[in-house]
N, C-alpha and C positions, 0 to 999 in steps of 0.2 A: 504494500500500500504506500501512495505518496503521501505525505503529509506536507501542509501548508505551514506555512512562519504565520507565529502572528496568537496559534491556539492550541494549545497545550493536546499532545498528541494522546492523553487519555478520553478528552473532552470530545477529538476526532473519531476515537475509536468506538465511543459511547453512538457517538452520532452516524455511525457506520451501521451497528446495531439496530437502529432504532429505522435507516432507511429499510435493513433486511427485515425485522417486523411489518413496515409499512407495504413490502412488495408482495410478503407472504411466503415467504422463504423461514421465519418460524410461525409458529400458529400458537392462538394460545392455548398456556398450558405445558406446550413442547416443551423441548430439552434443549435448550441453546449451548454450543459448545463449549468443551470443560476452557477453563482461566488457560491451563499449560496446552492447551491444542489449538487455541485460540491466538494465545503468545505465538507460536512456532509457523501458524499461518500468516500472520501479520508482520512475522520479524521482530517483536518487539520484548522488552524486558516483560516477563511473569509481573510484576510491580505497575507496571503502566497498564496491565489488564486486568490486572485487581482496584485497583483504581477506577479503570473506567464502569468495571461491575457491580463496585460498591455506590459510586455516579446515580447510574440505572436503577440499583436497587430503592436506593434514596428517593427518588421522583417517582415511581412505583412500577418502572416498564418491568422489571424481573422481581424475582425475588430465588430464593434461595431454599433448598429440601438438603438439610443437614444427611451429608453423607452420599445425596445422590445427582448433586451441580446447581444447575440454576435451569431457572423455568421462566418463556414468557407469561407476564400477568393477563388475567384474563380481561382487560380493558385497555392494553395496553394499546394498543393503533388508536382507540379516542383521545386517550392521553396523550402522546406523539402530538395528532395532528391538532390537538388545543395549543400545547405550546407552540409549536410551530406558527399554527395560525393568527395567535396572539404576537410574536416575534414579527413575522410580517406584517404583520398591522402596523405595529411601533415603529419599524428598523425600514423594510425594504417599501411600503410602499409611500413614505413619506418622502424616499431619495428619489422613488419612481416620478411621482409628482415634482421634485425639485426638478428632475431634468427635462422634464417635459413641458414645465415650463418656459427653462434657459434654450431648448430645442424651439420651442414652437409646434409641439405634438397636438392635437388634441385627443382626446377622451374617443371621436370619434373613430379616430385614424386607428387607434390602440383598437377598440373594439374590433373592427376590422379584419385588423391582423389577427387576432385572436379566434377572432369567425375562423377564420380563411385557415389557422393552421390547426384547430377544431374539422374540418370538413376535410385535411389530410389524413387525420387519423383512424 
């Protein structure tokens, strides 16, 4: 995995996790992979993926069955996409708006595009 400068590569790994929940690659309940297989796929310290599992566990996407790994939670993809959805509210679409201002975008134009790569897919 590449990781970005800038955010703390447990924070990346967490958020690695949380797209494969989202695409359904675990399902809940499942068995997400153990910390040391997870490490050795990723390249990364055991430490940095205890870290990001402890993360996860915290905000309530996994949680943990002493003795037998970690598990996705069973609401886990609505949690996901609440933070998320609430992050882009705050973060991306206030920059979205800034530069579509400085551009001369309208709201239309966006729509649009939007249609148009909606009817791609």
């Amino acid at each position: 995995m590449n990781f970005k400068e800038g955010q703390p590569i447990y924070v990346q790994i967490a958020e690695r996790l949380c797209d494969e929940v989202l695409a359904g690659t675990y399902q809940p309940d499942s068995r997400i992979p153990g910390v040391r297989e997870y490490s050795a796929l990723l390249e990364v310290n055991v430490n940095t993926t205890v870290k990001a599992y402890d993360l996860l566990a915290q905000r309530g996407i996994i949680y943990s069955r002493r003795g037998m790994g970690y598990f996705v939670a069973a609401e886990a993809s609505n949690y996901i996409q609440e933070e998320r959805r609430a992050y882009f509210r705050q973060h991306a679409l206030p920059e979205l708006f800034r530069q579509m201002h400085l551009l001369g975008i309208t709201i239309d134009e966006v729509v649009k595009i939007y249609n148009d790569s909606n009817a791609k897919q």
